[in-house]
C-alpha positions in Angstrom: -18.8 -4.0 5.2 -18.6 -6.7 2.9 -15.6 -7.7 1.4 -15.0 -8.1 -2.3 -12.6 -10.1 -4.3 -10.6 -7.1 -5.3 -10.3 -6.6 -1.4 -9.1 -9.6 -1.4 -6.4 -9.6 -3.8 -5.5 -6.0 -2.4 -4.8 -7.4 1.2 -3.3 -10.3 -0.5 -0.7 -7.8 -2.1 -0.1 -5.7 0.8 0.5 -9.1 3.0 2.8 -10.3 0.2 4.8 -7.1 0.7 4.9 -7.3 4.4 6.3 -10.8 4.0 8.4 -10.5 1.8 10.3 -7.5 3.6 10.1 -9.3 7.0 12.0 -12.4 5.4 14.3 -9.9 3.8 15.2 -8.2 7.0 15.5 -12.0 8.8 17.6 -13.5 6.0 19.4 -10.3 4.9 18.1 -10.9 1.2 16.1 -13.2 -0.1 16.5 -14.6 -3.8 15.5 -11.8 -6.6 15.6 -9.2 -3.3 19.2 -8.6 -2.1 19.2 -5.5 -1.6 17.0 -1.8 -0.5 16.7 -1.3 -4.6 15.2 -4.9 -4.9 13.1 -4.6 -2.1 11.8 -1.0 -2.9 11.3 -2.3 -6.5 8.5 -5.3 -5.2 6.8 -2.8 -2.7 6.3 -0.4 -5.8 5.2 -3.3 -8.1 2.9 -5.0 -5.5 1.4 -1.9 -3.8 0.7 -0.4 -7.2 -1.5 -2.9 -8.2 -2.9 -3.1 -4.9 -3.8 0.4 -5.1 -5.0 0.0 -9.0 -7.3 -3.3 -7.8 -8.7 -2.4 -5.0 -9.0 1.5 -5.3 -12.8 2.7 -5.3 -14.4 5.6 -7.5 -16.2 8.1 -5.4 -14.5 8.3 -2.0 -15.2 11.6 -0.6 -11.1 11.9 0.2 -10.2 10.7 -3.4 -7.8 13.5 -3.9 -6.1 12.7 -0.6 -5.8 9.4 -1.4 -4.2 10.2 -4.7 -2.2 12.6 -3.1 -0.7 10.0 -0.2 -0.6 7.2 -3.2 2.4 9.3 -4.9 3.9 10.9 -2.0 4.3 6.7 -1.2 5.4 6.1 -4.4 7.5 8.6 -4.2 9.1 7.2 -0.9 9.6 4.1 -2.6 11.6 5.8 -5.7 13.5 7.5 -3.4 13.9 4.4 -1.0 15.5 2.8 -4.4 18.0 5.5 -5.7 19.4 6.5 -1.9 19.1 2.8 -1.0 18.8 3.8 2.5 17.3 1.4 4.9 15.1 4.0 7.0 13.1 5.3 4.0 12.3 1.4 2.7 10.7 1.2 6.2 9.1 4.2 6.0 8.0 3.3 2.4 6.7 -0.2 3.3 4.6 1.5 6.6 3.1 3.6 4.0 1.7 1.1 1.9 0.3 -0.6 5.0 -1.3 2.8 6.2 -2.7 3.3 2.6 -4.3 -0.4 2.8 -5.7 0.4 6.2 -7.4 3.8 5.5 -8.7 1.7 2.2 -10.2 -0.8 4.3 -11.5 1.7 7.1 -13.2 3.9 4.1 -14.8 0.5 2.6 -15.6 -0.4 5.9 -17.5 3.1 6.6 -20.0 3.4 3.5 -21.0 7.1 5.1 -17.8 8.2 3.9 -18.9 7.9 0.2 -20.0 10.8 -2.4 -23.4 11.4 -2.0 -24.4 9.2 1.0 -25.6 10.3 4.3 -25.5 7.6 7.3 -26.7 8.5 10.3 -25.4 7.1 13.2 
């Protein structure tokens, strides 16, 4: 595997999140996150572009992807208009799963369109 810049800035997102909604949970609301609607609001921003940077053309489980990328999205619309605590956590898990599975597929070049690796 090597790792790219746009890995880099992908994981950098992802870890931004996971920071930010840690210190929200310690501090109960951080400055421009107060609340489950502010919160939900950075996860969508951040793992959007996470997802738009580091995403990769020709996965063999592109559509699955796709399809887990808006059911998250959709957790994190959801998380903002309920404002309910449990579905933020569920929403933030699911961004770190989607970063993950990204960086397990980069990691496993066999998983690709069109290339065979034998092991």
């Amino acid at each position: 595997m090597r790792f790219t810049g746009k890995d880099a800035v992908a994981t950098a997102l992802v870890a931004a999140v996971v920071v930010i909604y840690f210190a929200y949970l310690a501090l109960d609301g951080i400055p421009m996150v107060r609340d489950v609607t502010g919160m939900a609001a950075v996860g969508l921003i951040f793992g959007f572009a996470s997802r738009r940077i580091g995403g990769r053309a020709g996965f063999a489980h592109e559509r699955v992807a796709f399809a887990s990328g808006l059911g998250s999205m959709a957790l994190g619309i959801v998380a903002m208009i309920t404002e309910s605590e449990p579905v933020l956590a569920v929403f933030i898990a699911s961004i770190v799963g989607l970063w993950l599975a990204a960086m397990y597929a980069h990691a496993h070049p066999g998983m690709h369109r069109g290339v065979r690796v034998a092991h």
